[in-house]
VEXGUVEX-806202 format. One record per residue (C-alpha): x, y negated, z; residue in one letter. Coordinates in steps of 0.2 Angstrom, whole numbers, plus 5000, padded with zeros to 4 digits. Each point is the difference from the previous one (the first is absolute). Example, Ala and Ser with C-alpha at 12.3 -4.5 7.8 and 13.67 -1.06 7.14 Angstrom:
2
506250225039A;500649834997S;
% end
This chain:
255
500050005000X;500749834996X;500149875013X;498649894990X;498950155002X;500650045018X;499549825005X;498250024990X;499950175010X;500549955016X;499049815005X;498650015010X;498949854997X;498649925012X;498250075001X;498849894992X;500949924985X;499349974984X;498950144993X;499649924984X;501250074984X;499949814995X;500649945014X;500749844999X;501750015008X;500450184992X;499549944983X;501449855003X;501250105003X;499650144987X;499849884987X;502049945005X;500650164998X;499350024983X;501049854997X;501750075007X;499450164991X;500149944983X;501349895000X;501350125009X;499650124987X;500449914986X;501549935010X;500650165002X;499750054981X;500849854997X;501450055009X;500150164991X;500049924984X;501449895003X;501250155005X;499250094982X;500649854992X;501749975006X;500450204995X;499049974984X;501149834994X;501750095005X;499550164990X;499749914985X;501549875003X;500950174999X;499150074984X;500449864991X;501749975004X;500350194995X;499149954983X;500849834999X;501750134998X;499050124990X;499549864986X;502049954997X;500850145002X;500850004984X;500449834999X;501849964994X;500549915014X;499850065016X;498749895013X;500650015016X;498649895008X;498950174997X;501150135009X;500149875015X;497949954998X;499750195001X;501150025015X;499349875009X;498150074997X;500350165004X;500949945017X;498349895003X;499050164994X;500850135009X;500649915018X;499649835002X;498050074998X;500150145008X;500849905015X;498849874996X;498550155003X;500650085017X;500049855008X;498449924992X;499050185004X;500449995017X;499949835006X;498649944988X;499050114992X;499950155014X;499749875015X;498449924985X;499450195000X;499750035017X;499349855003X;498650024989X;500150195007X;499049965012X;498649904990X;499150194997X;500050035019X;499049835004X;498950064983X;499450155008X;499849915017X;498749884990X;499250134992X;499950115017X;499349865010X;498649994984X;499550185004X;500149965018X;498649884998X;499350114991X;499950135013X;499549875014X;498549954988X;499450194998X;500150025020X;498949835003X;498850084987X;499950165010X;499949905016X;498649924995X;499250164993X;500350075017X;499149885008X;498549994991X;499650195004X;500950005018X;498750105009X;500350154991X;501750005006X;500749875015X;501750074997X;500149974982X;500049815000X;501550015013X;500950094990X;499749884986X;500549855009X;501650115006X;500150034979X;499949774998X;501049995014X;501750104993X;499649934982X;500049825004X;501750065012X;500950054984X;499649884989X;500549845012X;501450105002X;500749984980X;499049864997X;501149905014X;501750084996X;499549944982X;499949835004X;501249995011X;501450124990X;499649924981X;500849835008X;501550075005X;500350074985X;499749854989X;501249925011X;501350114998X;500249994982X;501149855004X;501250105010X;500150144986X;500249864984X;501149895007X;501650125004X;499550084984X;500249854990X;501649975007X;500550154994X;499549964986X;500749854995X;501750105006X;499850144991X;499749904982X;501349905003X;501450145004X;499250064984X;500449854989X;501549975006X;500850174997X;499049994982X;500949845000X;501950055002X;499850144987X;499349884987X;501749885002X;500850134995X;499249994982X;500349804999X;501649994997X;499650074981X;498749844998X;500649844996X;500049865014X;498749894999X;500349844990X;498649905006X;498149964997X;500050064982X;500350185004X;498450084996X;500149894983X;501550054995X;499750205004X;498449984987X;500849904988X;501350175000X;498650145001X;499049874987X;501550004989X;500250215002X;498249994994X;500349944984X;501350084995X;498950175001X;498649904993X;501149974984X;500350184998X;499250084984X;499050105007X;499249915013X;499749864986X;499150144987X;498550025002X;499950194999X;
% end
């Protein structure tokens, strides 16, 4: 049993609070965890997605960069910007992601899960103290029933009210540790976000960094930057690449 459900078991309640399945102050609170509900479920599939992402962006940073050597591998003059770019992705692929995962697993995404681990314990709590209500409503019926008819048997109505009596006990009972527990755990999202985020931040930027130190080692084959006119001068180059295949005969046929 989980410690969520353990406190739901375990609370006894006062005698005589709110009957009603629409009570007011239940319906507050139920209403708030539907709310945390929700949103901690797509925070944690959020969560998720993110660490899909990171391992899908350095798989194909890998894929391409083993392509990227594929496509000139018969060129004349050797590149060596493609043997360093390869060796760097993989690195970023093979360690700095999987170093990146370990530590993101454990300090983000596990600590997420059970957190919202607990959501299904306070959902069948709710749905308990329904059917509780349930029952107390059937027992009231009967008392009533008994009462009606109570010469034909004295004893009957008293074990009716003895019937009330234990159903209304156990539905106080949830029905208080439910407003009193759903709270507690609204509050303590903030004491399961908060380091999580921290870790977080930490864990990307140990990412980034490492992916950071592999890629200098490819910038030595790119030219220093010259200025503003950078991007402009690269497209003239690719522009002018263009045009020579563009004049080829084939390309100006048209077959």
């Amino acid at each position: 049993m989980t410690k969520a459900g353990s406190g739901l078991r375990g609370v006894g309640g006062p005698s005589g609070s709110a009957l009603s399945a629409s009570d007011p102050e239940f319906n507050e609170q139920e209403q708030r965890f539907r709310n945390l509900e929700r949103r901690a479920m797509r925070l944690l599939q959020e969560t998720k997605d993110y660490r899909g992402s990171i391992s899908g962006m350095t798989t194909a940073q890998r894929a391409l960069a083993t392509n990227l050597t594929a496509f000139l591998l018969d060129v004349q003059r050797p590149q060596d910007y493609q043997s360093a770019y390869r060796q760097a992705a993989t690195h970023i692929d093979q360690t700095s992601q999987a170093q990146f995962d370990e530590v993101y697993v454990k300090t983000v995404l596990e600590p997420m899960a059970q957190y919202c681990g607990f959501l299904p314990e306070f959902n069948k709590a709710i749905k308990k103290r329904k059917g509780l209500h349930d029952d107390l409503d059937k027992t009231r019926r009967a008392l009533a029933k008994e009462r009606g008819k109570a010469a034909e048997d004295p004893m009957a109505v008293e074990r009716a009210e003895m019937d009330v009596q234990y159903a209304e006990s156990a539905y106080n009972t949830l029905n208080s540790a439910l407003i009193r527990e759903i709270p507690k755990l609204i509050n303590s999202r903030v004491y399961v976000v908060d380091p999580c985020f921290e870790a977080f931040v930490k864990s990307q930027l140990q990412f980034f960094n490492d992916s950071l130190q592999q890629m200098d080692s490819v910038t030595r084959y790119v030219p220093q930057e010259t200025g503003p006119n950078d991007d402009r001068i690269l497209n003239e180059r690719v522009e002018g690449v263009m045009n020579q295949v563009r004049g080829l005969s084939i390309c100006s046929m048209n077959v």
